[in-house]
N, C-alpha and C positions, 0 to 999 in steps of 0.2 A: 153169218160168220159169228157173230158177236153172241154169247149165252148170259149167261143172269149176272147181274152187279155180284161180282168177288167182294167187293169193300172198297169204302170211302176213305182216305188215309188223311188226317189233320196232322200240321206240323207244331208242333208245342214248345216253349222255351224250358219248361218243367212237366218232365213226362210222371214226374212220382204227384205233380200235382192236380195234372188233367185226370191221369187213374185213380186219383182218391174223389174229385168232380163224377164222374162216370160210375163209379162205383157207389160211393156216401152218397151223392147228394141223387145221380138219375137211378139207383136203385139198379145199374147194370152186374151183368156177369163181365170179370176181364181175365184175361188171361195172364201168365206168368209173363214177367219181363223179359224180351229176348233179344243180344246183341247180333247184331248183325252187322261184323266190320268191311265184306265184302261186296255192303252198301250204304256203309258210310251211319248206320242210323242204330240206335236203342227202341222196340218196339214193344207195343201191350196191342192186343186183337181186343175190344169192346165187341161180345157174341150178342148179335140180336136175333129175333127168329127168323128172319127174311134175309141177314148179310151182317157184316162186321164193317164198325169205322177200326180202323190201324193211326193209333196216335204214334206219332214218332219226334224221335230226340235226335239233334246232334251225335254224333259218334265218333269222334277221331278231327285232325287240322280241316281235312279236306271234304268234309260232311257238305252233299250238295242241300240240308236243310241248313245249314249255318247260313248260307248264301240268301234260302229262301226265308228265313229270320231274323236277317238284316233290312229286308222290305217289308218285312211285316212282323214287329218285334210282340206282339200280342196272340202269333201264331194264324192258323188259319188250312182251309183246307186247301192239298198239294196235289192229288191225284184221284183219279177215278180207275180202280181196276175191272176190268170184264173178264169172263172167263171164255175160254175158246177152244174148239175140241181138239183142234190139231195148230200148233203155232209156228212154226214153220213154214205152214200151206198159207194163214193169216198173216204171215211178215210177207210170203211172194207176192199173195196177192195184192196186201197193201203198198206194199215196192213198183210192183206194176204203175198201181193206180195213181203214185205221184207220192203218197205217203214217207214222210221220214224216221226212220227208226235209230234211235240215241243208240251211243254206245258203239262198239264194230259190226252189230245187225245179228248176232250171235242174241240166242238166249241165254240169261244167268238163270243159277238156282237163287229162286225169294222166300219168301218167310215160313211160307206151307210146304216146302222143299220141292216143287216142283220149278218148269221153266217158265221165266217171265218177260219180258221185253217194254221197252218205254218208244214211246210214240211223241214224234215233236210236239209240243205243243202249238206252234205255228199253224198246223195242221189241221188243228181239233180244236180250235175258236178260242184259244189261250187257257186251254185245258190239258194237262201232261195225262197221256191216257196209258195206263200199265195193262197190257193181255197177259192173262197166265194159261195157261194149258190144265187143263183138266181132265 
């Protein structure tokens, strides 16, 4: 089911300051800054050859990285995404299997503008795991 790591997403308290880190200091390529208030977050994609880390910002009262930045105000990594061929067939079948899927179990559009889904953590050994369609 599961295809190649999508990207590693770190949650930052200063997202202008993680991208000038990733950029100045590891010598990375990042991409333009891009709001996304339909999930709560401000993001930059860090492109590596083999996957992207997605550092994200706070974005709005009810930003669920606000929550996740209050347990760890020095930031830290929030998710792991996979890519999957079909996500719909990967939420039945993880539905099936015992699997919880956040949210109403609907896929949202995410950052690459395709659909995405978040996976309890409870589930995946206190890992919030994001599948995107591909």
């Amino acid at each position: 089911m599961l295809g190649r790591v999508n990207h590693i997403a770190i949650a930052v308290p200063d997202l202008a300051a993680a991208t000038a880190t990733y950029r100045d200091t590891l010598g990375a390529k990042v991409s333009d800054v891009q709001a996304l208030p339909e999930h709560g977050v401000t993001i930059v994609f860090v492109e590596l050859p083999n996957t992207k880390v997605e550092l994200l910002e706070p974005l709005g009262e009810n930003s669920p990285i606000s929550a996740f930045l209050e347990k760890a105000p020095s930031g830290g990594i929030h998710h792991i995404c996979y890519e999957v061929d079909d996500i719909l067939l990967a939420r039945d079948k993880l539905v099936a299997s015992g699997a919880r899927v956040l949210g109403d179990g609907n896929p949202r559009t995410g950052a690459h503008g395709k659909p995405v889904l978040f996976l309890h953590p409870k589930d995946f050994f206190g890992t919030l795991v994001e599948l995107e369609e591909v």
